[in-house]
C-alpha positions as CSV (number, residue, x, y, z in Angstrom):
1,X,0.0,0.0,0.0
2,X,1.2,3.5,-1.1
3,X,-0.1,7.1,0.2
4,X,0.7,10.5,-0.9
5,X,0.7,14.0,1.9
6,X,1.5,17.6,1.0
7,X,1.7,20.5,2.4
8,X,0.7,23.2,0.3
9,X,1.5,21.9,-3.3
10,X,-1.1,19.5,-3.3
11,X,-1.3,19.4,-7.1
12,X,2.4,18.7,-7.5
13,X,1.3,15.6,-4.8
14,X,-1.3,14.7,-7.3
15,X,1.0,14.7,-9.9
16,X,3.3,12.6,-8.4
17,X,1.0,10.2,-7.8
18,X,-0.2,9.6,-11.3
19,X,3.6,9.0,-11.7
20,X,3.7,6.6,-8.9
21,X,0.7,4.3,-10.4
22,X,1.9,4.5,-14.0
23,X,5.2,3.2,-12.6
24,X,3.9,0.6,-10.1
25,X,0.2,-0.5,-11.1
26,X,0.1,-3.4,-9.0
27,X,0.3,-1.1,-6.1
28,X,-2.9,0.0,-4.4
29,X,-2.8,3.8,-3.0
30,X,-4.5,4.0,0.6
31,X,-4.4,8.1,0.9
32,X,-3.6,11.3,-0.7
33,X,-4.2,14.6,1.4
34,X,-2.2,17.1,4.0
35,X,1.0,16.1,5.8
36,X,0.6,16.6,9.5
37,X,0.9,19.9,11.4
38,X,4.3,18.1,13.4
39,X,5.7,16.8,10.2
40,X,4.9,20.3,8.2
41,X,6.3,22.4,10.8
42,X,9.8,21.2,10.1
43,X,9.3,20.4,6.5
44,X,8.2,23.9,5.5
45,X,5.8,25.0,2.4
46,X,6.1,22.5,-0.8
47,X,6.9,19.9,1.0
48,X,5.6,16.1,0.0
49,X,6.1,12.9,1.4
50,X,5.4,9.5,0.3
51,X,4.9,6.3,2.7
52,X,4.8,2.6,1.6
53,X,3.6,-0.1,3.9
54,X,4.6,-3.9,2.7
55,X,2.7,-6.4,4.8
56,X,3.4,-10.2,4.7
């Protein structure tokens, strides 16, 4: 499972996205939305971030 958080650029996010399924289909995508507020107070404005989660 793959997700997708942004701070502010959420269209660049979006973007990325598409790029991220084009480039691994078999992967499904749990979440796109905002970074959280402890994360984005150190990462600053335009800031994205990408998690993957491989279960057995």
């Amino acid at each position: 499972m793959m997700s997708v958080a942004c701070t502010d650029n959420c269209d660049t996010a979006m973007q990325f996205k598409a790029d991220l399924e084009a480039a691994f289909p078999d992967i499904p995508y749990f979440y796109t939305g905002h970074l959280s507020l402890a994360v984005a107070v150190h990462t600053g404005p335009g800031a994205f971030g990408v998690v993957l989660c491989i279960t057995r």
